[in-house]
N, C-alpha and C positions, 0 to 999 in steps of 0.2 A: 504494500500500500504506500500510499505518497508519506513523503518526510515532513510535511507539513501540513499539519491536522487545524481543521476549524474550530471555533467555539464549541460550536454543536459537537461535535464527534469527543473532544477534551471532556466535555460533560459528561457523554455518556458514557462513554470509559471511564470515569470518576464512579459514576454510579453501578455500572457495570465492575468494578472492581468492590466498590459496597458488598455489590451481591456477591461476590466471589467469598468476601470472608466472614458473611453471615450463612451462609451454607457450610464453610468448613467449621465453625463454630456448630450450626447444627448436626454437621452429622457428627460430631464428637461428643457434640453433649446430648441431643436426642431432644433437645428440648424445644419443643414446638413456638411457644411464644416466642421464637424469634419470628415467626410468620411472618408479622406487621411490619417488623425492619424489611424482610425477602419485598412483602405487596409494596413498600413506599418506593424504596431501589427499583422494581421493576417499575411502577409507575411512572417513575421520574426518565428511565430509560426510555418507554415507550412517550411518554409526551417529549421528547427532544429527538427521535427517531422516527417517529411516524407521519410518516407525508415528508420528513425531509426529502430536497433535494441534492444534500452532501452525499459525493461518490461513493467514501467508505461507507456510512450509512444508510445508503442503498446499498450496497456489496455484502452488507451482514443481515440485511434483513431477511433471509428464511432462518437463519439460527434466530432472530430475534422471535419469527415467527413461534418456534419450537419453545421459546423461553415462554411467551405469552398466553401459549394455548397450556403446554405444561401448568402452568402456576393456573390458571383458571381451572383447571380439572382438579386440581389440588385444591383449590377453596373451594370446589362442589364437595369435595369428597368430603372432606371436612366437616362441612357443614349437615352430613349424614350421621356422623358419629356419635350427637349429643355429647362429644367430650370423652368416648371411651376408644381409645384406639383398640381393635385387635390384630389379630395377628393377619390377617386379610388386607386389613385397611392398612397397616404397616408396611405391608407387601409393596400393595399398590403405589403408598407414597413414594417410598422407596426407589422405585421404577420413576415414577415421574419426579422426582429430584436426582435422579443422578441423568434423565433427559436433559436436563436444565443444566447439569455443570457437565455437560458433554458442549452441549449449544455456548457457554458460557467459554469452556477451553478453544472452540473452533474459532469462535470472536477475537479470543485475545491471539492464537497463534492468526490469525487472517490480519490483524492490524501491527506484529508485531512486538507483542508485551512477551510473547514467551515463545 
């Protein structure tokens, strides 16, 4: 990608790297109420990425796609549990967070962080 990043794209690899280390924090510690940090980072990512017209930021956008749709199947699921996870629903998470830090690893090697 270019040597010379926009506002736009700075930002969202700001936030984009948020979300990278509230997901290693949760999968180490397991503990869900980091959700609301994972929903605000992604929200903040998708309001500075969507509809832009920055090249990298179009170039990433089906991994973002993957980030967007992941995390919204994750608040549905969620929102089925009353609060008890089992071991199904664990499953599932599971599967759709590590979607997310797959999408989130393809971003950062595509722009060059790693």
């Amino acid at each position: 990608m270019d040597n010379e990043l926009s506002k736009e794209t700075e930002e969202f690899l700001v936030q984009l790297v948020r979300l990278n280390g509230t997901m290693k924090e949760l999968f180490s510690s397991g503990n869900i109420e980091l959700f609301p940090e994972m929903n605000d980072a992604i929200k903040k990512m998708h309001a500075v990425q969507h509809g832009s017209k920055d090249a990298v930021l179009e170039a990433v956008d089906p991994e973002c796609a993957v980030i967007y749709g992941n995390f919204d199947m994750i608040v549905k699921l969620l929102r089925t549990t009353d609060g008890e996870i089992d071991a199904a629903t664990q499953k599932g998470l599971n599967k759709l967070l590590h979607n997310i830090d797959e999408a989130v690893v393809n971003i950062a090697a595509a722009v060059g962080l790693v």
